[in-house]
C-alpha positions as a Markdown table, in Angstrom:
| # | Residue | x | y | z |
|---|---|---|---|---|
| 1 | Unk | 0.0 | 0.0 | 0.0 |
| 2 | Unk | 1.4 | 3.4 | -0.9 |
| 3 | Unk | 2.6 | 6.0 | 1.8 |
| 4 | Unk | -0.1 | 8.4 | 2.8 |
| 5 | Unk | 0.3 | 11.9 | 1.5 |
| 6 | Unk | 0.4 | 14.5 | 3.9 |
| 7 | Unk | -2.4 | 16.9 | 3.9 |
| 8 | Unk | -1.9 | 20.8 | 5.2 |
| 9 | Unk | -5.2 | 21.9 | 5.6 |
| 10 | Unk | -7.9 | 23.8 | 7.1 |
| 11 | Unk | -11.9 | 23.3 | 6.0 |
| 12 | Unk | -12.0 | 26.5 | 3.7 |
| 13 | Unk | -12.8 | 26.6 | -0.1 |
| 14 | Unk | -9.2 | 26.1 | -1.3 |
| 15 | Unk | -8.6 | 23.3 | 1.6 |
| 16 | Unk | -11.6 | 21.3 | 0.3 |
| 17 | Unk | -10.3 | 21.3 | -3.1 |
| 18 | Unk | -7.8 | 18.5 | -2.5 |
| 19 | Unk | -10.1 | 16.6 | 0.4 |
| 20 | Unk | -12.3 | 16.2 | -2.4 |
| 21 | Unk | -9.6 | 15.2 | -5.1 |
| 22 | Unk | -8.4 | 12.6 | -2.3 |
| 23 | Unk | -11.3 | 11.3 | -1.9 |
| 24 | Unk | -12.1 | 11.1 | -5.3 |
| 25 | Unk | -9.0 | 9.8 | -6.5 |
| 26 | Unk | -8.8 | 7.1 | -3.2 |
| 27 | Unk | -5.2 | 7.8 | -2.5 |
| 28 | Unk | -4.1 | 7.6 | 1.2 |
| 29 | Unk | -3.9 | 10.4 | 2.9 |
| 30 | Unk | -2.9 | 11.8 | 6.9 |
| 31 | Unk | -4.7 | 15.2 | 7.7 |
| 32 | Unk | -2.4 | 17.9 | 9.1 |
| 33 | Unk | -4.3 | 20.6 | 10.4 |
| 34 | Unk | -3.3 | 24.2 | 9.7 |
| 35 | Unk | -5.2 | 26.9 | 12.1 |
| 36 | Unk | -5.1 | 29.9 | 9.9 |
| 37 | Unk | -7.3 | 31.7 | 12.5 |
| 38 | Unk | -4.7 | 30.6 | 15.0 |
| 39 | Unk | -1.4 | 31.9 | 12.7 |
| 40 | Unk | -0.7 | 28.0 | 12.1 |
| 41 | Unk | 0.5 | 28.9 | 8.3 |
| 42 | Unk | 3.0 | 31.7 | 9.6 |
| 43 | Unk | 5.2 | 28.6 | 11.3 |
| 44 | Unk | 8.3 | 27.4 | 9.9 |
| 45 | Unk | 8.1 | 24.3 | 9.2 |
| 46 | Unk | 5.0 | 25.1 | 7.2 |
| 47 | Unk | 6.9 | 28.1 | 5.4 |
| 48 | Unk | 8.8 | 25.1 | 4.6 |
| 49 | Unk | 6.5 | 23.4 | 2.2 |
| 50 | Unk | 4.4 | 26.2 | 1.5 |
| 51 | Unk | 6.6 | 29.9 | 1.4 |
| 52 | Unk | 3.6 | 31.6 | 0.6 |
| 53 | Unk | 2.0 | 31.1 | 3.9 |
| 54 | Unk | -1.2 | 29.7 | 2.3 |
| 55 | Unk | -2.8 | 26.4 | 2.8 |
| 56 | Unk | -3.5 | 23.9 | 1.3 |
| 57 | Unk | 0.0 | 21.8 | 0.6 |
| 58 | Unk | 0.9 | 18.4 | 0.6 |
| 59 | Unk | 3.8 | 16.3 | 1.0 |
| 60 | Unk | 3.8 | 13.5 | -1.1 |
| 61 | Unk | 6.6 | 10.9 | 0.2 |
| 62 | Unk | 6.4 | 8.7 | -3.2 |
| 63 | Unk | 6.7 | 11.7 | -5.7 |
| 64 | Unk | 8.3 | 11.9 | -9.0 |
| 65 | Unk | 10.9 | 8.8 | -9.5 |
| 66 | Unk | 9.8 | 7.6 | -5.9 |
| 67 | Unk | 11.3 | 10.4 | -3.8 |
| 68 | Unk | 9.6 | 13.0 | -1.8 |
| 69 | Unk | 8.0 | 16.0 | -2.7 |
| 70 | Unk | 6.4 | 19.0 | -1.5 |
| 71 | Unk | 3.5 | 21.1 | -3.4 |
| 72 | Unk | 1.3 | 24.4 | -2.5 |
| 73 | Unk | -1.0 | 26.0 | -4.3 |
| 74 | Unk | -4.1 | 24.7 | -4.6 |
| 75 | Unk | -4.3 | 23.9 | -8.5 |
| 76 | Unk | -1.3 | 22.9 | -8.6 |
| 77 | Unk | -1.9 | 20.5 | -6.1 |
| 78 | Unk | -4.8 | 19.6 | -8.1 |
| 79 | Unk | -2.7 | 19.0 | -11.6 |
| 80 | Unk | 0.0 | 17.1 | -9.3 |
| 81 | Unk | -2.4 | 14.6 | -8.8 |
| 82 | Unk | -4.1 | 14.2 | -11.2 |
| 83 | Unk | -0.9 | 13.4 | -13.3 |
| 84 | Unk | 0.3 | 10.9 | -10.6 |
| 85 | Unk | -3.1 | 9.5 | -10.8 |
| 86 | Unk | -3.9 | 9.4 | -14.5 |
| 87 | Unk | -7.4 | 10.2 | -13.6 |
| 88 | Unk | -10.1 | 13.4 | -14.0 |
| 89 | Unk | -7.7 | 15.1 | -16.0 |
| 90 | Unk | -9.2 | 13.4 | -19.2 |
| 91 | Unk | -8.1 | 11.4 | -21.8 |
| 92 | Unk | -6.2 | 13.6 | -24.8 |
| 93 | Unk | -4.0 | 16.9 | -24.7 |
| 94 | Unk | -7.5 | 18.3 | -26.1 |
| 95 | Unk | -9.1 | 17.5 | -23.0 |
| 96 | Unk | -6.3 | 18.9 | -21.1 |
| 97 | Unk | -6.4 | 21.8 | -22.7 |
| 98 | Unk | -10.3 | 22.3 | -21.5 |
| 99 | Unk | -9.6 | 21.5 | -18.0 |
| 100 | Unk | -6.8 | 23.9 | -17.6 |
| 101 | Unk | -8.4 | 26.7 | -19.0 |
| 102 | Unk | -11.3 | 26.2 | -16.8 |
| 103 | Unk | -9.3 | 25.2 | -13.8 |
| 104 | Unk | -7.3 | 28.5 | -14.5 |
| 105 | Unk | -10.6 | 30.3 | -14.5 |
| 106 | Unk | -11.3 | 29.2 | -11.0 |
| 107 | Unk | -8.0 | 30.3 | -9.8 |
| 108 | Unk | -7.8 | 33.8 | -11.2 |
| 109 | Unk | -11.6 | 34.0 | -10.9 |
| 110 | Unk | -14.5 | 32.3 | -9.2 |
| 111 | Unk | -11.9 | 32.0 | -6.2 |
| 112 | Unk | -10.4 | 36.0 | -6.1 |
| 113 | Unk | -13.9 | 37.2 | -6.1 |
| 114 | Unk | -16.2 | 34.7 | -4.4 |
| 115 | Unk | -13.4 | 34.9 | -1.1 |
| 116 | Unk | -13.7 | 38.9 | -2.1 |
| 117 | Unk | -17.3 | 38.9 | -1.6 |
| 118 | Unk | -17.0 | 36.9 | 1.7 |
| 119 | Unk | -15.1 | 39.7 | 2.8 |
| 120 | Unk | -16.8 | 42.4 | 2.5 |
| 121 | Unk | -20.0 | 40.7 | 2.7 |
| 122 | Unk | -19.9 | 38.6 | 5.9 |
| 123 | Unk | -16.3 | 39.6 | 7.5 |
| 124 | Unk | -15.8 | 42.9 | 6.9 |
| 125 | Unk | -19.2 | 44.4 | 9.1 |
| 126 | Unk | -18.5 | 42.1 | 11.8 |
| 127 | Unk | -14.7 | 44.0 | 12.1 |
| 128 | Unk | -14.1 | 46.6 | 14.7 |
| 129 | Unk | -14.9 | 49.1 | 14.2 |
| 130 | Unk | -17.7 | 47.6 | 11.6 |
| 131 | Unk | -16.6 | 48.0 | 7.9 |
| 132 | Unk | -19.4 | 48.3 | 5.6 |
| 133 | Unk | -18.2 | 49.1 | 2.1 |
| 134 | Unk | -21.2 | 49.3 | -0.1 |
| 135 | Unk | -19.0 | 49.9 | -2.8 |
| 136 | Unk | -16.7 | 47.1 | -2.2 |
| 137 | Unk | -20.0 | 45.0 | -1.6 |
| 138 | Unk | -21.5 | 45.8 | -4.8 |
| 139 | Unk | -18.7 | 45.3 | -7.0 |
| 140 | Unk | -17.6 | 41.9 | -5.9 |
| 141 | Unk | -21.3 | 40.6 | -6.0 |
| 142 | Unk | -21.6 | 41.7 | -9.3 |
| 143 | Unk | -18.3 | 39.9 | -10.2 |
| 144 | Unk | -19.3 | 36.6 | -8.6 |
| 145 | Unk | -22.8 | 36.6 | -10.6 |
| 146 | Unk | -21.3 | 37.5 | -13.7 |
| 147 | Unk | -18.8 | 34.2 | -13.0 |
| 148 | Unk | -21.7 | 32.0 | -12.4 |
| 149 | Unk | -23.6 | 33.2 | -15.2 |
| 150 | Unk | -20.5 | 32.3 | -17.2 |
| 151 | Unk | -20.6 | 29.2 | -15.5 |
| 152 | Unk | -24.0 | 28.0 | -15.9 |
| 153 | Unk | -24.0 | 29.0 | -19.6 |
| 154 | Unk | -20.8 | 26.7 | -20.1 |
| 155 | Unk | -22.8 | 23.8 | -18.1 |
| 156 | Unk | -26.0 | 24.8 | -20.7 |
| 157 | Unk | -23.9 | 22.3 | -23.4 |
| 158 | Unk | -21.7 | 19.9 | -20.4 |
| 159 | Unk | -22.8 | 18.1 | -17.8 |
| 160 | Unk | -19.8 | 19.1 | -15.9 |
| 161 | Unk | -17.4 | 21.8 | -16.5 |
| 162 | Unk | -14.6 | 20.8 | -18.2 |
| 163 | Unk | -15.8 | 17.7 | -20.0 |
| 164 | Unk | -18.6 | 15.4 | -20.1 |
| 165 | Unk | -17.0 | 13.5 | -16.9 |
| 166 | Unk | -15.9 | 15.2 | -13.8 |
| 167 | Unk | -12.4 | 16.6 | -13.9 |
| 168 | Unk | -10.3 | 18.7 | -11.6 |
| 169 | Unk | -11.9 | 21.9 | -12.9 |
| 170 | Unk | -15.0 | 20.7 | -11.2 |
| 171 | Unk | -13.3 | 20.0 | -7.5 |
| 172 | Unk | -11.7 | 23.4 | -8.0 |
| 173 | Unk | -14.6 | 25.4 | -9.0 |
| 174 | Unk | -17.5 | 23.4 | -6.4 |
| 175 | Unk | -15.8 | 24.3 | -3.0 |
| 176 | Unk | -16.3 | 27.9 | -4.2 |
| 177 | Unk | -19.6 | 27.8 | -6.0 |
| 178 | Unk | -21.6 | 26.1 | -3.4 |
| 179 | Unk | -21.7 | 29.0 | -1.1 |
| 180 | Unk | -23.8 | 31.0 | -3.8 |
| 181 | Unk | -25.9 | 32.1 | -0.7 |
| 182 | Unk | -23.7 | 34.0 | 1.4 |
| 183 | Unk | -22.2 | 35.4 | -1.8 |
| 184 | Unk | -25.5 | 36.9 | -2.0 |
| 185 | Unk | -26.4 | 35.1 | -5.4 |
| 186 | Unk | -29.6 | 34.0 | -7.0 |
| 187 | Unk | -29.7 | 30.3 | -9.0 |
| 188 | Unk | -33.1 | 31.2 | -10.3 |
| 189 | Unk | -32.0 | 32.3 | -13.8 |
| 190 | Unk | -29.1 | 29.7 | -13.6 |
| 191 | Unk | -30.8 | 26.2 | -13.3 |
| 192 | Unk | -27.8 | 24.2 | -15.0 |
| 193 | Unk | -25.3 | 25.7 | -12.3 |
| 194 | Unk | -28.4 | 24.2 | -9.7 |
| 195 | Unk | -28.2 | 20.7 | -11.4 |
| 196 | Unk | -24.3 | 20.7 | -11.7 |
| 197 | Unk | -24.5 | 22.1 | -7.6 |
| 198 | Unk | -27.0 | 19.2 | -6.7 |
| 199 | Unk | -24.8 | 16.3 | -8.7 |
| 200 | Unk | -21.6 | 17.2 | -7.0 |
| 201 | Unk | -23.4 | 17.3 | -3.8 |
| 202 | Unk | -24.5 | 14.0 | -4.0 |
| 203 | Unk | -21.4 | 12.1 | -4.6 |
| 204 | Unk | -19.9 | 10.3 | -1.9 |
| 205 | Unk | -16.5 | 11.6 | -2.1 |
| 206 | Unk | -17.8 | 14.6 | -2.2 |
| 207 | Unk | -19.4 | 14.8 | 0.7 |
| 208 | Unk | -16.4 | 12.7 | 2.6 |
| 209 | Unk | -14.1 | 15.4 | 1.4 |
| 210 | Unk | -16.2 | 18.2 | 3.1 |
| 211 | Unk | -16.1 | 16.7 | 6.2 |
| 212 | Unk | -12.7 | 16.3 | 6.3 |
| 213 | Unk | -11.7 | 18.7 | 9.3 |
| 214 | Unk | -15.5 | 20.4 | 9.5 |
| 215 | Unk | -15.2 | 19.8 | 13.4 |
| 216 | Unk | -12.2 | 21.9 | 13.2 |
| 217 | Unk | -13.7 | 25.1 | 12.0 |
| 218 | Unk | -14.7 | 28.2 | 14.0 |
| 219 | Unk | -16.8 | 31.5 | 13.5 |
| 220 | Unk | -13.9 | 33.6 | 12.3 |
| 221 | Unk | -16.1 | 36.7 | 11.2 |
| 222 | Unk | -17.2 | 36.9 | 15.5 |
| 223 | Unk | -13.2 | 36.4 | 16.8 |
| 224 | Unk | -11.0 | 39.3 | 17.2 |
| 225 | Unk | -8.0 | 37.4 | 17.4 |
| 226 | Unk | -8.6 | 35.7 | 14.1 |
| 227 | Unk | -9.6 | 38.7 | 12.7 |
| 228 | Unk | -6.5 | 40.4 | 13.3 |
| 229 | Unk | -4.3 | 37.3 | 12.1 |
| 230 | Unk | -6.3 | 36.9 | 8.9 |
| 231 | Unk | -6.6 | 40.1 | 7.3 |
| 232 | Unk | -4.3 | 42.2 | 9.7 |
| 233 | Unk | -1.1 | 41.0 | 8.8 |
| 234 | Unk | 0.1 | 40.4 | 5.4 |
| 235 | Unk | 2.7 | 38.3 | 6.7 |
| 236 | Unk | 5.5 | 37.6 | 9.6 |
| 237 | Unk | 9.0 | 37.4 | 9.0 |
């Protein structure tokens, strides 16, 4: 049986992208927690794997030509195993070619501006002294339902994103997408980004992959202390 892969993570949108893919994938894999509200991902030995003082990362002791090797950021975590795997990465360069584009669109898009309107939507306000930016609010909602709107007319002519078969695009792009609500979106006008929504939902690994830590998590937008860690500090030497 292979070695497990180490897993940096805490239950946020980016984390869940590679619980899912674990799970999905069936690799072996040992949960290390990272407290981001806590300053976790400002320790060394995390700035080790992961210098940008973001989780998720993994440590994959069976890497490339069996030895060791560390990854961060979150699609290319995704990629990384998806290659080792062979799987939801589909079948030709062609179909590599769709995934990354879309899995790029995630990145530089749905994620940016859905964690944007979290922000200033559900964070921000609860800051002290409260910060309520209608401005700020307005633009990033608008972003986020443009996005989806892109989305839902892509999934309009695909059952999932990428492909006709789940793919990476769709672990990166779900973690994000299913918090349309406190994004302060509406699905009515978007019902094949509902029936894409309700498929991933419902698959096992899925699910498994969300739960992965969910114990773990706290109210962040309530705690001072977090507050100040998360968005009062850029970073620590």
């Amino acid at each position: 049986m292979p070695a497990p892969i180490e897993l940096h993570y805490w239950p946020t949108p980016n984390g869940h992208k590679i619980s899912i893919a674990l799970e999905e994938m069936g690799l072996p894999y040992e949960v290390r927690l990272v407290n981001i509200n806590k300053g976790e991902q400002f320790e060394p030995d995390f700035l080790r794997i992961a210098p940008n003082n973001r989780m998720p990362a993994i440590v994959d002791p069976q890497g490339p030509d069996g030895q060791p090797i560390s990854v961060f950021e979150s699609g290319a975590i995704l990629q990384y195993l998806a290659r080792k795997t062979g799987m939801f990465y589909g079948k030709t360069e062609r179909e590599r070619v769709a995934v990354d584009q879309w899995l790029f669109w995630q990145m530089g898009g749905v994620g940016p501006m859905a964690g944007q309107a979290n922000h200033f939507l559900r964070y921000a306000p609860q800051m002290d002294p409260p910060q309520v930016l209608p401005y700020a609010q307005d633009r990033y909602r608008r972003e986020v339902g443009r996005l989806y709107g892109v989305l839902d007319r892509r999934l309009a002519d695909s059952r999932f994103v990428a492909l006709d078969e789940m793919t990476i695009a769709d672990m990166a792009i779900y973690p994000w997408a299913k918090g349309w609500e406190t994004q302060e979106q509406a699905l009515d006008d978007k019902p094949h980004m509902r029936r894409w929504l309700d498929e991933m939902a419902s698959r096992p690994a899925v699910q498994r992959g969300l739960a992965v830590g969910a114990e773990a998590r706290s109210n962040a937008a309530m705690d001072r202390d977090a507050q100040r860690i998360l968005f009062g500090q850029a970073a620590r030497p």
